[in-house]
N, C-alpha and C positions, 0 to 999 in steps of 0.2 A: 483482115479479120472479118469475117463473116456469120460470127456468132451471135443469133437474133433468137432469145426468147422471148416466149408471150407469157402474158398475166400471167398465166397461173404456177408461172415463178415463184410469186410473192408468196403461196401457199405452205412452201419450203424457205422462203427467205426468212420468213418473219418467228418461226421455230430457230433458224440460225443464228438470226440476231438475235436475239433472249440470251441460248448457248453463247454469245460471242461476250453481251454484256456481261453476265449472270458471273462468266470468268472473270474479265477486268474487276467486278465489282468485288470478289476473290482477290484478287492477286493485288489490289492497290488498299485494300481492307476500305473501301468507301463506309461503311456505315459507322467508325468513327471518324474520317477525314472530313467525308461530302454529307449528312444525314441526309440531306435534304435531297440531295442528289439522286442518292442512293435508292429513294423512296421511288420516285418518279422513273428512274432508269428500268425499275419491275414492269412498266409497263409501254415500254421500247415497241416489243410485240402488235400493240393497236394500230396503230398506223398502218403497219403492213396488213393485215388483216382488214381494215377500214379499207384501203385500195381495193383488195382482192371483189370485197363486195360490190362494192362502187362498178369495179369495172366487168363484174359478172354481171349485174344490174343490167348495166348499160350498151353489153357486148361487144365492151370495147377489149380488144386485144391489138395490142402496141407494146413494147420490148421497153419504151423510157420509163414506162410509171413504175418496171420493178425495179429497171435501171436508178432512177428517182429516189424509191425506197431505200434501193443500197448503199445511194452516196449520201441520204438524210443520217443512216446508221453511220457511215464512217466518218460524215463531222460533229455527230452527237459524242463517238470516241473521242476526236479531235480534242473537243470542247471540254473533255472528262479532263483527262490529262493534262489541258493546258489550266484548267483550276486546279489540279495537285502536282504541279511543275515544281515544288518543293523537294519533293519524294525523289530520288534520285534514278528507282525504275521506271517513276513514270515519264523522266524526261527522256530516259532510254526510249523508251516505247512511242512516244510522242517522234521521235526521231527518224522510229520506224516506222510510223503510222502516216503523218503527213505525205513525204512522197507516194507512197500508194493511194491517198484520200486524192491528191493532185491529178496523178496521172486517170484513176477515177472519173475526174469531173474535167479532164482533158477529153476522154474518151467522151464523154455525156454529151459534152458541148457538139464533137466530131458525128457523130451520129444522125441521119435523117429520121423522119415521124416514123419508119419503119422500123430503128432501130441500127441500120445497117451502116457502114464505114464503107467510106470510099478507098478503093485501092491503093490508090498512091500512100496513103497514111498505115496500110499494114505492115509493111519491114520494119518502118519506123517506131511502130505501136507492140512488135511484138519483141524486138530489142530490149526494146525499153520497160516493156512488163515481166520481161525476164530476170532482168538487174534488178526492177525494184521487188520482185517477189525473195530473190535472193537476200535482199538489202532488208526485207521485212524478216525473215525468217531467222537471217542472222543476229538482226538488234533486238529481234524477241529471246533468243537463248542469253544475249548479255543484258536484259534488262533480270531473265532468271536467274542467271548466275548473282546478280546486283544485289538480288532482293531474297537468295540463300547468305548472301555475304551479310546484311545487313539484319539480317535472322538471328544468323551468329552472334554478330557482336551487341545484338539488343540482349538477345538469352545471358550473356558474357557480364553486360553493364549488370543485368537482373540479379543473378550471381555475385557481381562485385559489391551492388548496394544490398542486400541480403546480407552479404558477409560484413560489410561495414555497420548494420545496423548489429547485427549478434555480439560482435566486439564492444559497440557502444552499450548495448544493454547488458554485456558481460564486467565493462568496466562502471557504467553504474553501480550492480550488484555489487563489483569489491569492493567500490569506495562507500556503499552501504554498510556492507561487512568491516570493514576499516574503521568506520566514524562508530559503529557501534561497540568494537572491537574496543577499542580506546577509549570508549565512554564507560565499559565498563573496568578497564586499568585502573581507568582514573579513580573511578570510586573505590576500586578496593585500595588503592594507592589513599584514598582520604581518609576510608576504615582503617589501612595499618597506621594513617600517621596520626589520631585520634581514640586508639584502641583504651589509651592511659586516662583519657578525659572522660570517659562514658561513667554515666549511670551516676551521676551527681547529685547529692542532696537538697533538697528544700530549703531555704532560710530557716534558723535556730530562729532569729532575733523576730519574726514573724510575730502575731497574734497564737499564742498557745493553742485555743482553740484550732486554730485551720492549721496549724500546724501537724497536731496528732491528726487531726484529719487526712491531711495530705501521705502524713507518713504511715497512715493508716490504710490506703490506697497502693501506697507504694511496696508496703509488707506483703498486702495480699496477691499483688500482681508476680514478688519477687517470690514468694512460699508456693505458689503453682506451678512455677519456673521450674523451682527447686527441686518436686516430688519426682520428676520424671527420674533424675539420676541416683536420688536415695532408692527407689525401687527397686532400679536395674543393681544396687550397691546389695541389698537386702536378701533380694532372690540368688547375686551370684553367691553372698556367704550362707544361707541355708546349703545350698545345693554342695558349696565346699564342706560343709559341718557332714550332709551327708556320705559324702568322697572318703572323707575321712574314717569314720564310723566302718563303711565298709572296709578301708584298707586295713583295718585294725582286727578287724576279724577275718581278714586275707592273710594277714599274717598269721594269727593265731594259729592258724590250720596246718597239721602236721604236715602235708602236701603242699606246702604253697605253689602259687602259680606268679613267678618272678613278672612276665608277659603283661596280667593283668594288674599288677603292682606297678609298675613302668606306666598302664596306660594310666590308672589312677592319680600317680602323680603326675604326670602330663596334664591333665585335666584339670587337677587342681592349681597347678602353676598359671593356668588359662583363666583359669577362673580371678586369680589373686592380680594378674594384669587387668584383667575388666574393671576388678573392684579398683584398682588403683585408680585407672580411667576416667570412670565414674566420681571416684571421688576426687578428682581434680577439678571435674566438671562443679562438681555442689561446691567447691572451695571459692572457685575465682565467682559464683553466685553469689555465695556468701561475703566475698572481698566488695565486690558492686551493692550491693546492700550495705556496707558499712561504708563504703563513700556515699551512699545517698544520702547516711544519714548524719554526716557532717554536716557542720556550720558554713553554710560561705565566706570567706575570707572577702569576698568584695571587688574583688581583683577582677579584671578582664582578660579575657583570654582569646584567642582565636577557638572560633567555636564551629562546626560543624552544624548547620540547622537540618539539613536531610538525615541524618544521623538520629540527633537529638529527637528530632519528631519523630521516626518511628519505633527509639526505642520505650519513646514516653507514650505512645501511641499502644505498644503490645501491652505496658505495663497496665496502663487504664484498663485494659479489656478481661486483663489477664484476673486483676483486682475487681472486678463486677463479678465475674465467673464465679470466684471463690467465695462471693454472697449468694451467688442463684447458677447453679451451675447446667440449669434450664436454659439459661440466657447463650442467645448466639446471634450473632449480627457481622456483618457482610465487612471487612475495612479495606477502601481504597485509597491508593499512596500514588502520587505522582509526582515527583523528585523531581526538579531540574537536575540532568549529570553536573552540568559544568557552574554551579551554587558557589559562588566566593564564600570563604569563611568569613564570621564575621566579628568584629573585639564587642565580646558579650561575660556575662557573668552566667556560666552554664547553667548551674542549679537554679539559679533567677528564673531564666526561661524556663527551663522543665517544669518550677512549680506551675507557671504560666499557661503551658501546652497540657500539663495535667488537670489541674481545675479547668480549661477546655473540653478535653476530650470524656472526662467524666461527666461534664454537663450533658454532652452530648450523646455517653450511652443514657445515662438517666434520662433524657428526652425521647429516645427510640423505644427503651424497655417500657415507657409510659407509655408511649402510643401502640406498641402492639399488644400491651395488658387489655386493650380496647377490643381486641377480637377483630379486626380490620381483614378481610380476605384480600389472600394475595399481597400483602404486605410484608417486605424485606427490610429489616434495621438496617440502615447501613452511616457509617463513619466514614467520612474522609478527608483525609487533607494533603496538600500540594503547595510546592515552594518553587519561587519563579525571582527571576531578576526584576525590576523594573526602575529602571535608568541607574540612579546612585543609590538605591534602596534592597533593597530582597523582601518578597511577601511571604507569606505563610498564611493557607487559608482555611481553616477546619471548618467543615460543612457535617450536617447531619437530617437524613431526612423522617427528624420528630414531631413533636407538636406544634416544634414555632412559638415566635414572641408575638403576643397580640403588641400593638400601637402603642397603649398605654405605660404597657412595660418595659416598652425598651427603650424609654427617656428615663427612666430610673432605674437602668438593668446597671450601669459602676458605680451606683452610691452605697455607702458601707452600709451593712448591717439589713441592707434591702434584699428579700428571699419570698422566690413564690413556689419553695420546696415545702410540704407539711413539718411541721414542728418537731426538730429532733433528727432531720434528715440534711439543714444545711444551716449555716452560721449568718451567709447575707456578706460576706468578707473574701468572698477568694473571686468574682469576679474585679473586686474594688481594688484588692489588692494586686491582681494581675495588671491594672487598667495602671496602676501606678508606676509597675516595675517596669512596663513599656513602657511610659510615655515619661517620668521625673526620671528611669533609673538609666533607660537606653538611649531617649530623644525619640521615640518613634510615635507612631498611633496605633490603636487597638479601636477598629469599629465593628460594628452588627449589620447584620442585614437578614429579614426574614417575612416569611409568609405563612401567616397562621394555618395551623394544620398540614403545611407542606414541608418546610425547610427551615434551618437557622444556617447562618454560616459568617465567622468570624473573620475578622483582617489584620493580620500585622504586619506594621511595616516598619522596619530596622534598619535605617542608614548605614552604608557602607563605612564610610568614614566618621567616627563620635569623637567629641572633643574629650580627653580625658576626665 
């Protein structure tokens, strides 16, 4: 071999080595394997160019230094590949790369300062550069095919986990929809089996006073309830009286019109179902108002509290409206679904939850009689387990109990309602029914000007 270039080789080398990096750093994806690598490898190029000048400079022209430059680049490869020897292209390539970097720095060694090779070493050296350009060329197509293979099956895995994540969040969702699904069974399943128990009266044997009181509340919440269905009862018999009327004078007429006699009584027959409707409606209202307003028998019973509180919860609201029908205020309900019933004297409680929740619009309707901007009544209450207990918590954000007041807010007869608006007896008496009638406790908590919010707590298990 007799192939002897000078310097300005490296002119062309140092563009090719860039080209030769610039791909491996492509094809092995270095800037997440090697970063650091990867950074340094950009500027491969220097060195050859650093020669070039050095030996323009110096006028040196000799065939090793670009010789030099080219086997610096293909142990710099060398060195790439054997830090990502992991990678299963790169050890293809590594495989292919080595003997050529050898035969390389075989050839370097063999070389005089001219650059030149002794003869006896060309058969030898061109044998052998032929196998190993073959041997490179070859392990470069199966390091490609490796790293199409491995394309594949990462695209494939990406795919598989994609799809494994959509089922996981597909089966999330249903077991969302499921548990919600059955949470709400369950409650209407607690509504059908307490439909018979609802709307229970206040203690007879009570204090007279807080009694009409109570059932004074209870009237007006149940007479608001009421009007919707006598209306719709009202308007369908005018409109039938007029049906009527007309068909009577559709008859009269020497011509009658059979057609609109058929539609007439159709209409009316429509009408006469409504009315019945309707008034089934105000009947079983009316049936719930005369159990409120029974006596309690005393007796315990499995009781329903998410039930109870909200229908004692409508009736208070419903009972303010029918005083001030100006009045509107915001009521939030947070039910535990899965609420054990619990052996309670229904009526007991409802007076208990009523003298609550009336405090509590009286406390909102005070504070926005205040003129307060941006000010929203609002009522709420929510029932939760805790441990052998179940809570129940009516909050209101009204005027609040100063300090003073609320070490004397359950003693009888104690009232900071103006004269003629409360008796001093329905917190006292509710504080009893909790705590002597059920075993539970009944406490306050509040911030003047901001909030009240009451607590009961009603043991799962009571001793008879």
């Amino acid at each position: 071999m007799n192939y002897n270039p000078g310097s300005g080789e490296l002119l062309w080398l140092a563009p090719l080595a860039f080209l030769i990096v610039r791909t491996l750093r492509k094809f092995l994806e270095l800037p997440t394997r090697l970063a650091r690598w990867n950074t340094m490898l950009g500027y491969i190029w220097v060195p050859g160019i650093a020669a070039f000048v050095v030996a323009a400079a110096l006028n040196v022209k000799y065939p090793p230094l670009s010789d030099a430059y080219w086997l610096f680049v293909l142990f710099v490869v060398v060195a790439v590949l054997v830090a990502v020897r992991d990678y299963r292209p790169a050890r293809t390539l590594l495989l292919a790369t080595l003997p050529f970097a050898l035969y390389k720095l075989l050839e370097f060694v063999l070389e005089d300062s001219r650059g030149h090779l002794a003869k006896r070493y060309d058969a030898f050296l061109d044998t052998t550069q032929g196998f190993i350009i073959i041997w490179l060329v070859t392990f470069i197509f199966i390091a490609r095919s490796q790293k199409k293979t491995l394309e594949k099956e990462r695209l494939l895995r990406e795919e598989e986990e994609k799809a494994k994540r959509l089922i996981e969040a597909q089966n999330v969702e249903l077991e969302r929809l499921v548990s919600e699904r059955t949470a709400a069974l369950t409650y209407q399943a607690e509504e059908l089996r307490t439909a018979l128990t609802e709307l229970r009266a206040t203690q007879a044997q009570l204090v007279q006073s807080e009694k009409m009181a109570s059932l004074g509340e209870l009237t007006a919440g149940i007479a608001h309830e009421i009007q919707n269905p006598l209306n719709f009862v009202n308007n369908f018999a005018d409109v039938s009286v007029e049906m009527l009327t007309e068909l009577r004078e559709e008859q009269a007429r020497p011509d009658r019109d059979p057609g609109l006699e058929a539609e007439l009584l159709d209409d009316i027959a429509q009408n006469l179902q409504k009315i019945h409707h309707h008034g089934q409606r105000a009947a079983s209202i009316v049936k719930g108002m005369l159990e409120h307003s029974r006596a309690s028998t005393g007796e315990r019973q499995p009781v329903n509290l998410n039930h109870l509180a909200d229908e004692y919860l409508r009736l208070a609201y419903q009972g303010l409206r029918a005083k001030d029908k100006s009045f509107n205020a915001t009521l939030n309900t947070d039910f535990a679904p899965d609420l054990p019933e619990v052996e309670a004297i229904g009526p007991d409680l409802g007076r208990v939850l009523l003298n609550l929740f009336s405090n509590g619009f009286y406390a909102v309707r005070q504070r926005q009689l205040r003129g307060e901007a941006d000010y929203a009544p609002t009522v709420s209450v929510s029932t939760h387990r805790a441990g052998d207990a179940v809570e129940i918590r009516v909050r209101d954000n009204g005027m609040g109990i100063p300090e003073a007041v609320r070490q004397k807010i359950f003693q009888p007869f104690f009232t900071t309602k103006p004269s003629g608006e409360g008796t001093g007896l329905g917190l006292s008496l509710s504080y009893d029914i909790v705590t002597q009638g059920h075993g539970g406790t009944l406490t306050v908590t509040s911030q003047e000007g901001k909030f009240t919010e009451f607590l009961i707590s009603l043991p799962l298990n009571q001793a008879g």
